[in-house]
C-alpha positions as CSV (number, residue, x, y, z in Angstrom):
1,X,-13.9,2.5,-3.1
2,X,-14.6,-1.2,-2.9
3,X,-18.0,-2.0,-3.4
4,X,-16.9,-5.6,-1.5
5,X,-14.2,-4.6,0.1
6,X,-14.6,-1.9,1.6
7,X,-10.8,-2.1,4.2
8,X,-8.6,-1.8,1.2
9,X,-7.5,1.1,-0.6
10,X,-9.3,3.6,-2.5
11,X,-9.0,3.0,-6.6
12,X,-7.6,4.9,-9.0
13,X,-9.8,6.3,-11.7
14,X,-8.8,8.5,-15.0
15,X,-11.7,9.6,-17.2
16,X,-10.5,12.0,-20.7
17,X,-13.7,13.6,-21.8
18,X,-14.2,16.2,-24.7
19,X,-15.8,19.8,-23.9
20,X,-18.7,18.6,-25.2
21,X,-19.1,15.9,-23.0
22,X,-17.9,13.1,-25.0
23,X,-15.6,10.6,-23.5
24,X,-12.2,10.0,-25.3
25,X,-11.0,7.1,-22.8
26,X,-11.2,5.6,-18.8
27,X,-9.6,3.4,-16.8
28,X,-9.4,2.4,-13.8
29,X,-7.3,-0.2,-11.6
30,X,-9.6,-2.4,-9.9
31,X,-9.9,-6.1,-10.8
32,X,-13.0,-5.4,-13.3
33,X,-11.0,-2.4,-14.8
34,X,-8.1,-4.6,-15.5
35,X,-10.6,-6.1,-18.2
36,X,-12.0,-2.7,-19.1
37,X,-15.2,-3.7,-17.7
38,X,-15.1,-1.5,-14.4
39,X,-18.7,-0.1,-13.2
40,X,-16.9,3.1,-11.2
41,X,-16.5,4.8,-14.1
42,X,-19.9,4.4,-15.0
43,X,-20.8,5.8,-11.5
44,X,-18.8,8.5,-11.8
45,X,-20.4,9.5,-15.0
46,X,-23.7,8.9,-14.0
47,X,-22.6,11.4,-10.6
48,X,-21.5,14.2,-12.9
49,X,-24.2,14.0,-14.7
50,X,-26.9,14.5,-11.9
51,X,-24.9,17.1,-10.8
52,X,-25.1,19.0,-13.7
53,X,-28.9,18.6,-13.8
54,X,-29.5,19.4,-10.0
55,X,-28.2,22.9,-11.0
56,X,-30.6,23.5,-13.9
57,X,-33.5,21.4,-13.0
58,X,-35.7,20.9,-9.9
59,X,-37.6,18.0,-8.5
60,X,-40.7,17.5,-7.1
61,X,-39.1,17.1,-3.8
62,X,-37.0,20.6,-3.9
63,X,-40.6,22.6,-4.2
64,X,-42.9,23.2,-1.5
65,X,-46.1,21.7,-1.3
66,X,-48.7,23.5,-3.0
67,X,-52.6,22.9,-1.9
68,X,-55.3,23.6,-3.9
69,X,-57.4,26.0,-1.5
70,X,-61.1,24.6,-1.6
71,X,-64.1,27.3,-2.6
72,X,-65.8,27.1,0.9
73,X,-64.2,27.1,4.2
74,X,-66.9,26.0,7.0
75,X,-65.8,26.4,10.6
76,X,-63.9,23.4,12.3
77,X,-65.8,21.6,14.5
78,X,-65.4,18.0,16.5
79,X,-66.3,14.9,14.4
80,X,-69.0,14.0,16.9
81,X,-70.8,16.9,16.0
82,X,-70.7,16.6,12.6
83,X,-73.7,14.9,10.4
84,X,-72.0,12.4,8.1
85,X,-75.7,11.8,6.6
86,X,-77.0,13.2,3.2
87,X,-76.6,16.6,2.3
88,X,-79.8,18.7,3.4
89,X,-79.8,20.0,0.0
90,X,-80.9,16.4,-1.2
91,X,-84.1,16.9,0.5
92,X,-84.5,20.9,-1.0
93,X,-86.6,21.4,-4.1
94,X,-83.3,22.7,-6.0
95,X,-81.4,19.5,-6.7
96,X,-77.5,19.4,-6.4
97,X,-76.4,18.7,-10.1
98,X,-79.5,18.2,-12.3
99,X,-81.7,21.0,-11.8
100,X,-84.8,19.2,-14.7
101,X,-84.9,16.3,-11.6
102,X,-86.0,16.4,-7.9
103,X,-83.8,14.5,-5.6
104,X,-85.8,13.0,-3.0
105,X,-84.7,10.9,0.0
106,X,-86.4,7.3,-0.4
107,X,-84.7,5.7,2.1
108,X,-84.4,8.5,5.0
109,X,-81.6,9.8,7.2
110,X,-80.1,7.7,9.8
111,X,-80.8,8.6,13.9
112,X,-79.1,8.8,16.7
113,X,-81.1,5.5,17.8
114,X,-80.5,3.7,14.5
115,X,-76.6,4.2,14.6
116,X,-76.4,3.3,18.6
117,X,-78.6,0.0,17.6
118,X,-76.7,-0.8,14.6
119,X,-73.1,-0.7,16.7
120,X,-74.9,-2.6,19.3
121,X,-75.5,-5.5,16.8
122,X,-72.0,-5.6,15.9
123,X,-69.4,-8.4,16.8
124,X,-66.1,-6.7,15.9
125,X,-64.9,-4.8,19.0
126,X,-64.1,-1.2,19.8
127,X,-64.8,0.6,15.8
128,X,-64.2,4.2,15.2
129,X,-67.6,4.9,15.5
130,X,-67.8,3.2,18.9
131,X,-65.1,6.1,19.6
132,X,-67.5,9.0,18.9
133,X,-70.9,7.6,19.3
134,X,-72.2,7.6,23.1
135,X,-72.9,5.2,25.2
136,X,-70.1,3.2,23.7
137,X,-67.3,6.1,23.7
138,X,-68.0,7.3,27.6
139,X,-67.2,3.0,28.4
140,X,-63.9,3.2,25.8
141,X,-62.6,6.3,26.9
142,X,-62.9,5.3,30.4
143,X,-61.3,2.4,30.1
144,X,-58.2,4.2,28.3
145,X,-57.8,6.3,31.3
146,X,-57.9,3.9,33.5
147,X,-55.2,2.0,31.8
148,X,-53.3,4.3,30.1
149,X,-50.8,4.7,33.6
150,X,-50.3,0.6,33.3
151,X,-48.4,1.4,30.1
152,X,-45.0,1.7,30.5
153,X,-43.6,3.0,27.2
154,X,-45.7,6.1,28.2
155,X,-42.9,7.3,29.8
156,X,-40.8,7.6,26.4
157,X,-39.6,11.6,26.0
158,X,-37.7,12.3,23.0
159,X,-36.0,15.3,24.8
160,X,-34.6,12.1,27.3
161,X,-32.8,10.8,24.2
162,X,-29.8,13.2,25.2
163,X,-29.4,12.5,28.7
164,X,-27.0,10.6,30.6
165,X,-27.2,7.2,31.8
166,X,-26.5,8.7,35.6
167,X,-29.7,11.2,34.9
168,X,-32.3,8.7,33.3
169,X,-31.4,6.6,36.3
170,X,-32.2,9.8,38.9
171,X,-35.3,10.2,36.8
172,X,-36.4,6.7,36.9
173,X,-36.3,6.9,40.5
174,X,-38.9,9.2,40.8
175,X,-41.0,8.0,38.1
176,X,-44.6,6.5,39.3
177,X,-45.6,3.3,37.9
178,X,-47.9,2.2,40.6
179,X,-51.1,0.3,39.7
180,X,-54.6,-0.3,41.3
181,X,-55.4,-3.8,42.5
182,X,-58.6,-2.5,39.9
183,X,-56.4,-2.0,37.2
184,X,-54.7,-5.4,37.1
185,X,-57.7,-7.3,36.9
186,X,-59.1,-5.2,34.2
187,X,-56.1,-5.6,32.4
188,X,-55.8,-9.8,32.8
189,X,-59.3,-9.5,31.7
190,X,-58.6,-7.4,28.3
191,X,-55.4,-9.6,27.9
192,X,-56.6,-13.4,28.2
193,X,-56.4,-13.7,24.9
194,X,-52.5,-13.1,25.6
195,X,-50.2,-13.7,22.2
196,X,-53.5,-13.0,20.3
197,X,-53.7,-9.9,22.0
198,X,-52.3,-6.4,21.2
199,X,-53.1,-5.3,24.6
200,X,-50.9,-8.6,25.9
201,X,-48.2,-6.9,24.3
202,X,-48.8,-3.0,25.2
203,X,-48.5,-4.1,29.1
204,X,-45.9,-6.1,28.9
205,X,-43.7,-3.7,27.0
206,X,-41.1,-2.6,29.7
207,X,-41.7,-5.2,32.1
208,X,-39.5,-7.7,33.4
209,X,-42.0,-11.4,32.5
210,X,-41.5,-14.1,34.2
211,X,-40.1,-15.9,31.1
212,X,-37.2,-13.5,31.1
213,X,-36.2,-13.5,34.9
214,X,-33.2,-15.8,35.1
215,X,-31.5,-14.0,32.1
216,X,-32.6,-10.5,33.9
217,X,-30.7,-12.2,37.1
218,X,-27.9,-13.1,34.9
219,X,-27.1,-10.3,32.4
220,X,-24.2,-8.2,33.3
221,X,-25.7,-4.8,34.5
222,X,-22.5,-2.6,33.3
223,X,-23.2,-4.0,29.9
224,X,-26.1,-5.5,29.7
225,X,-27.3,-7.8,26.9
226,X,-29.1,-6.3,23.9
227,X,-31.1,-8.8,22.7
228,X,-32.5,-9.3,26.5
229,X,-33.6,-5.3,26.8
230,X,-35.0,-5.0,23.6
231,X,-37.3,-8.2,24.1
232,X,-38.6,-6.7,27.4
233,X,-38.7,-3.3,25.9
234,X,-40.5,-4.2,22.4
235,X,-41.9,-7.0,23.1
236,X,-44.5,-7.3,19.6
237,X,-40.9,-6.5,17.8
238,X,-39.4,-9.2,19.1
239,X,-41.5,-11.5,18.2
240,X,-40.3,-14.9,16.5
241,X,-41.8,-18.2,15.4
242,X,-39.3,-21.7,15.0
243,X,-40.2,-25.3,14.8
244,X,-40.3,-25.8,18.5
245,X,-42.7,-22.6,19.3
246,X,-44.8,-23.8,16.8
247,X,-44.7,-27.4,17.9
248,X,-45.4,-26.2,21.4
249,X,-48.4,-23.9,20.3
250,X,-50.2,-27.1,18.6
251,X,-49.9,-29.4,21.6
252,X,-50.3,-27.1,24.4
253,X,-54.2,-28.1,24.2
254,X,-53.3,-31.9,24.0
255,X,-51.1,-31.5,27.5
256,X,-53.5,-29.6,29.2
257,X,-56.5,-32.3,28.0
258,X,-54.2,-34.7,29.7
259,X,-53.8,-32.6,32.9
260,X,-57.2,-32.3,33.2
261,X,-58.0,-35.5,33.0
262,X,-55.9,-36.5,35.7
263,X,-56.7,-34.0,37.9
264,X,-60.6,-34.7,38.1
265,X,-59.8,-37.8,39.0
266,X,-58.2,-37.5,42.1
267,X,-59.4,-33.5,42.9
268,X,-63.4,-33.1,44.1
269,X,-64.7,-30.1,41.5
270,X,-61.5,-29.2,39.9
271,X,-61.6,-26.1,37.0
272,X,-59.8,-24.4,34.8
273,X,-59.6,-21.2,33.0
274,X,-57.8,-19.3,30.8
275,X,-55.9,-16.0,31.9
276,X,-54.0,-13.1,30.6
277,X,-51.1,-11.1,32.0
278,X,-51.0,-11.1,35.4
279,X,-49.7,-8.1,37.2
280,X,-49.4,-7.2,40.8
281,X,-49.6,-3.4,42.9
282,X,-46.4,-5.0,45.3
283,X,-44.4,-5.6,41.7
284,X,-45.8,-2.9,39.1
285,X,-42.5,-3.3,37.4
286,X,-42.9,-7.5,36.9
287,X,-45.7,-9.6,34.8
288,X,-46.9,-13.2,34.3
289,X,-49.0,-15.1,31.9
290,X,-49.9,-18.5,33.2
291,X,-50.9,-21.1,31.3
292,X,-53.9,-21.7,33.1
293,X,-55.8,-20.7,36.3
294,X,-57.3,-24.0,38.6
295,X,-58.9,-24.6,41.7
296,X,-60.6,-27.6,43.2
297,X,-62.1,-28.1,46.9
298,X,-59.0,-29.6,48.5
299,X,-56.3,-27.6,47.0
300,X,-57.9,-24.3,46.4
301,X,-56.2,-21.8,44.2
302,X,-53.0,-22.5,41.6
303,X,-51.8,-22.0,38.3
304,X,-50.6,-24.5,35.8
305,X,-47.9,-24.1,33.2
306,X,-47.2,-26.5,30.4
307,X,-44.3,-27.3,28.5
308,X,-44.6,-29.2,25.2
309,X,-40.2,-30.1,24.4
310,X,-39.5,-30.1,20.8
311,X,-36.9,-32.6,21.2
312,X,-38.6,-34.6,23.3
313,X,-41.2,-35.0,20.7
314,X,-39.8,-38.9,19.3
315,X,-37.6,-39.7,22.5
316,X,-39.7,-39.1,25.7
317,X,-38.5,-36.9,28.8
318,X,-36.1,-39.3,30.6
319,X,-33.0,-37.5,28.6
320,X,-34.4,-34.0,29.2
321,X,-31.7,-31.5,31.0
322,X,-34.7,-29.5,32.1
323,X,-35.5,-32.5,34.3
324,X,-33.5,-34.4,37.0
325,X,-33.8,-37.6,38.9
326,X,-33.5,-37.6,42.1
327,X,-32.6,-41.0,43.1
328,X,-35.2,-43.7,42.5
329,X,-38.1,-41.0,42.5
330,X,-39.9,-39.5,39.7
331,X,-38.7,-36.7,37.7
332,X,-38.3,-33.5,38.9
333,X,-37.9,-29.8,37.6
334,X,-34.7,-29.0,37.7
335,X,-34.2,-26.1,40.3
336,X,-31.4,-24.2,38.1
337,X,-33.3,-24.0,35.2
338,X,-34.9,-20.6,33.6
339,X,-38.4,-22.4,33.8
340,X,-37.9,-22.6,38.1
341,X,-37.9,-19.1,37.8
342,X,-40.5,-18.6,35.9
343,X,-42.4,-20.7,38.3
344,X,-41.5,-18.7,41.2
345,X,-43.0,-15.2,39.9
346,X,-45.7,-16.5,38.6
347,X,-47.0,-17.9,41.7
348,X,-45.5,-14.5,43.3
349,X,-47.5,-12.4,41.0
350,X,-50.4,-14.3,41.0
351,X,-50.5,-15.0,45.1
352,X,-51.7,-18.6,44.8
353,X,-50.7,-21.7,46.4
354,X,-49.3,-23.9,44.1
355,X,-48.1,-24.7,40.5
356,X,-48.4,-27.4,38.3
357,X,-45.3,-27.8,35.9
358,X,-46.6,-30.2,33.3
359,X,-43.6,-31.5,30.7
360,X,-45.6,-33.7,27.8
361,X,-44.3,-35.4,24.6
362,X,-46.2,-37.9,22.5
363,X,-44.9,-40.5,24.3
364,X,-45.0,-40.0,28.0
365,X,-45.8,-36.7,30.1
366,X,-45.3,-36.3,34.4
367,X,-46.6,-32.6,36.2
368,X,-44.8,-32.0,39.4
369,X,-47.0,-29.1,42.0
370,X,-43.9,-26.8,42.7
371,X,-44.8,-24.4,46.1
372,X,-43.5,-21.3,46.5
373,X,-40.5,-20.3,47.7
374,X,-40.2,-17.3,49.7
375,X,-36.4,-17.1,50.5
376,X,-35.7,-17.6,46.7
377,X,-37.9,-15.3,45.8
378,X,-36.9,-12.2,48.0
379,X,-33.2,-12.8,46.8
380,X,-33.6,-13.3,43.3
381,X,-36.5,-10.5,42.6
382,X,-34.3,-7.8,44.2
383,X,-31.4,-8.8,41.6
384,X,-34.3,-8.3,38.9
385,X,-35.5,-5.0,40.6
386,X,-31.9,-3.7,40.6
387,X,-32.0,-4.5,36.5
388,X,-35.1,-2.6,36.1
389,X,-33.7,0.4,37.2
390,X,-30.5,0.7,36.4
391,X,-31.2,-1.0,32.7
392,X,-34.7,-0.9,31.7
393,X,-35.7,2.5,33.0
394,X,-33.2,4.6,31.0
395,X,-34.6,2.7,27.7
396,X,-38.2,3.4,28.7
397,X,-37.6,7.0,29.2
398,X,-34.9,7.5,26.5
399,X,-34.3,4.6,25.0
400,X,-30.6,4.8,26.0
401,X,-29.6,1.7,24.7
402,X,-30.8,1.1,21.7
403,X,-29.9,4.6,20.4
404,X,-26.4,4.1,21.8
405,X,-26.0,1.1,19.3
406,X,-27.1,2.5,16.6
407,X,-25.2,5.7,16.9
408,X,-21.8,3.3,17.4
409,X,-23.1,1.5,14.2
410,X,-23.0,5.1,12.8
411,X,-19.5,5.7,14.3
412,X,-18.2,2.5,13.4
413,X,-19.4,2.4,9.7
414,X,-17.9,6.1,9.6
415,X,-14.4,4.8,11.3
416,X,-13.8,2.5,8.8
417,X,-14.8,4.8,5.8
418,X,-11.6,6.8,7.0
419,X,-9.4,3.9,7.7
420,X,-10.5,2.8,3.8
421,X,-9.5,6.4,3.0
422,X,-6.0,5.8,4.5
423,X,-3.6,5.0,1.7
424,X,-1.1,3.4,4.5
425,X,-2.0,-0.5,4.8
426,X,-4.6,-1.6,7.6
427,X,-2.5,-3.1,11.0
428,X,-4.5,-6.1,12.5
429,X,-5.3,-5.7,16.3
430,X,-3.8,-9.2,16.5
431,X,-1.4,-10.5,14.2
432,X,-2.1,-14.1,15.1
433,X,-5.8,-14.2,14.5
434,X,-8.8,-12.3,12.3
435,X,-10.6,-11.2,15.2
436,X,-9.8,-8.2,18.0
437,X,-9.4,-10.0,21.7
438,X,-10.9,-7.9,24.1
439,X,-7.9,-7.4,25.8
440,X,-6.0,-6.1,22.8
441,X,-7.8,-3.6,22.1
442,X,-6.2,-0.5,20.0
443,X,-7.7,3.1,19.8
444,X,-5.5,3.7,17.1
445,X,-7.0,1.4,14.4
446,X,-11.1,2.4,15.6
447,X,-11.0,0.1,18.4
448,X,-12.7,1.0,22.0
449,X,-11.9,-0.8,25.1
450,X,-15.1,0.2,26.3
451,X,-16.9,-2.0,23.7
452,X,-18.3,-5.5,25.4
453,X,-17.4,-8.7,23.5
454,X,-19.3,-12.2,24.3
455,X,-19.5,-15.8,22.7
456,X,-16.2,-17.6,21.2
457,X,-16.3,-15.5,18.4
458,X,-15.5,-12.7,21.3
459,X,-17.6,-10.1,18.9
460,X,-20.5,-7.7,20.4
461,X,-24.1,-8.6,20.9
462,X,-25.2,-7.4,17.4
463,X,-29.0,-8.6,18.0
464,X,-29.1,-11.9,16.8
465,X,-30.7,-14.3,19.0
466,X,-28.2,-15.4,22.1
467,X,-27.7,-18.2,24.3
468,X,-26.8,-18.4,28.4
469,X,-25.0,-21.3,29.6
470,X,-26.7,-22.7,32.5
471,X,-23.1,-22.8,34.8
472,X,-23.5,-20.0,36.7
473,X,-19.4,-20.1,37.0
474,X,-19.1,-20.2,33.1
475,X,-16.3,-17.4,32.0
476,X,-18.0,-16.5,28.9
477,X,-21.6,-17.2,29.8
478,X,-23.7,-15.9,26.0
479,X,-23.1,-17.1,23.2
480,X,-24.2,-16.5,19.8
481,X,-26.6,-18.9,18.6
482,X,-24.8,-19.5,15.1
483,X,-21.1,-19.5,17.1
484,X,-22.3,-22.9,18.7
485,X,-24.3,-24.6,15.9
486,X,-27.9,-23.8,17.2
487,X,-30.7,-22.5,14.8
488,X,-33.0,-22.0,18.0
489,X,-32.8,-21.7,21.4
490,X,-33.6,-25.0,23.0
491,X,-36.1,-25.9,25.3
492,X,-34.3,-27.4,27.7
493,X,-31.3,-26.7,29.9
494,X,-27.7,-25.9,28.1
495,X,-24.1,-26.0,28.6
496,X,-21.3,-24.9,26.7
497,X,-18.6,-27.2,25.4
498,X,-16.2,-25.6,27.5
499,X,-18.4,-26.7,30.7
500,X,-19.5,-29.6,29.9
501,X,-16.0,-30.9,29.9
């Protein structure tokens, strides 16, 4: 085969050898064999002569493992019980390998008080030995039970890999993933750290965040996007860092010093504090991470989230999309935009009053309090509800999808070994153009009708990052990132050529 080109033709290949293994001549027809030069021969050779050897010879991988049994064999026993201290023979007359010298103990055997004080002195968080040594392991393992339902990939069974989509949904709907008013607060608590937190990203594995819920309203549910499940699903894995997320990390402290400061001018005792992922016992299945939790006497109770535009970083806000003018007044947050919905469960989940969208650049910044909006909210979370269980329960419990696409990686990869096996030439699903339209789609040649195409490219969502135009009415809606010329996705609101026309 090709090493490069893998749709055409197989190559021919002659090798003359002697019994004895010496080779008289070879050739073979590829480009590089035209100039006697061709590295399939060699690969051929090198093949034959592993064969050989596999017949005669064994490797360290073809035996079994083979232990070296120990002398003594003491009973099992839990690791709390067992003294990691010095041997008792150290303090015994007979010494363990000189017998001439005594081997005293000078410095004496550690207590049970000595180890509790010494882990109390330390600053570094839940150890092993916090694990085993009471008081500290009754507090952890506590606190793993009482969490340990709040985790939604707890719900993965590898013997779910094999069911259908129609049974992981039945499955899902009997599934409990309730949670104590308790157990949320514990968990904002452990999480307040939130990106600098593992536990930030255990909780929020499987749940639909508030960042995500436009694209979760959005995304086809028949053939949903990828990119989008995997995100909510594996949240640490997804993980990715660009210009503008860093450029928003190092000025998120700027723009809240400037909220601050205006707020206590004009608000009687106004606070702030940080907070981690917000959940809620009414939506077990939804999270939140605010910015910032505030309060003052007048206003009581809100959150505040801050947006720090990479391209707004030289030119100012007027020329955001994000933001709209509404006449002669101020800007506004624009009500279509994914960051409106964010808003909205964040003040859902959290219960409070108010939000305080604050947009800031280096050269100007404007916050607008955004209440909450209840007939919004009840239509838009149930599209997001119907998401969760039709899509992102059968990945918790099986992880449906992302099996499925890498089984038709398998399948395709394996299609097009055959078609390369095929010495009759390859026919093109479309003879005008390079690429298979979706509606020309031909089982013959190891295409599937049943395969979802997106972008301009009209190719699959293969995992790279993705791109939703903003008009709701847009007949192609994602796109592929590198299909329009994007390195990242913006932080602002986006339109397609096609709709911006």
């Amino acid at each position: 085969m090709h090493s490069q080109r893998i749709s055409e033709n197989c190559t021919n290949t002659w090798i003359i050898t002697e019994d004895s293994g010496c080779v008289l001549s070879a050739h073979c027809d590829c480009v590089a064999g035209l100039g006697e030069t061709c590295t399939h021969i060699c690969a051929i050779l090198f093949f034959i002569d592993q064969s050989l050897r596999k017949q005669t010879e064994k490797s360290v991988t073809d035996l079994k493992s083979q232990w070296v049994i120990p002398s003594k064999i003491g009973a099992p026993d839990k690791v709390a019980n067992i003294d990691f201290g010095l041997s008792k023979t150290c303090f015994d007359d007979k010494p363990l390998h000189n017998r001439n010298k005594k081997i005293t103990n000078k410095r004496g055997c550690s207590r049970q008080g000595d180890v509790v004080e010494f882990l109390s002195k330390l600053n570094l968080g839940n150890s092993v030995l916090h694990t085993i040594v009471k008081p500290f392991s009754s507090k952890i393992h506590e606190q793993l039970n009482v969490n340990k339902n709040a985790c939604l990939t707890r719900l993965y069974e590898i013997k779910h890999e094999i069911d259908t989509l129609e049974n992981l949904q039945n499955i899902g709907s009997k599934v409990d993933i309730s949670i104590s008013i308790e157990e949320c607060r514990k968990i904002e608590k452990e999480t307040n750290k939130q990106a600098s937190s593992a536990a930030w990203y255990r909780y929020r594995a499987g749940r639909i965040t508030a960042s995500k819920f436009k694209a979760a309203c959005r995304t086809k549910l028949e053939n949903p996007s990828l990119s989008l499940v995997r995100s909510i699903c594996y949240p640490l894995a997804a993980r990715f860092k660009t210009t503008a997320t860093i450029y928003g990390c190092k000025h998120e402290q700027k723009a809240l010093q400037w909220y601050t400061e205006k707020m206590k001018r004009s608000h009687a005792n106004f606070d702030s504090e940080v907070v981690g992922l917000c959940l809620n016992p009414q939506y077990p299945h939804f999270g939140a991470s605010p910015d910032g939790l505030v309060s003052c006497d007048c206003c009581d109770m809100g959150v505040v989230e801050i947006k720090c535009p990479y391209c707004a970083k030289d030119i100012g806000l007027d020329d955001l999309n994000v933001l709209k003018r509404v006449g002669m007044q101020k800007l506004k947050l624009n009500y279509t935009h994914p960051y409106y919905y964010q808003v909205q469960m964040q003040l859902a989940i959290t219960g409070v009053n108010y939000c305080d969208f604050v947009v800031w650049s280096s050269k100007n910044a404007i916050y607008e309090r955004i209440l909450f909006d209840d007939e919004f909210w009840q239509k838009e979370s149930a599209i997001a509800t119907k998401f969760f269980n039709i899509v992102i329960m059968p990945e918790l419990l099986g992880k449906f999808y992302t099996t499925k696409e890498v089984k038709n990686a398998v399948s395709s990869d394996w299609s097009m070994f055959k078609e390369s096996l095929n010495t009759e030439p390859e026919v093109p699903c479309n003879t005008n153009s390079n690429i298979c339209d979706s509606n020309e789609f031909n089982t013959e040649v190891g295409c599937s009708t049943n395969v979802s195409v997106y972008c301009l490219c009209k190719g699959p969502d293969d995992g790279t990052p993705m791109i939703a135009c903003c008009n709701l009415n847009c007949s192609v809606e994602w796109f592929h990132l590198s299909c329009v010329g994007l390195t990242y996705v913006p932080n602002l609101e986006w339109y397609c050529s096609s709709c911006m026309q």
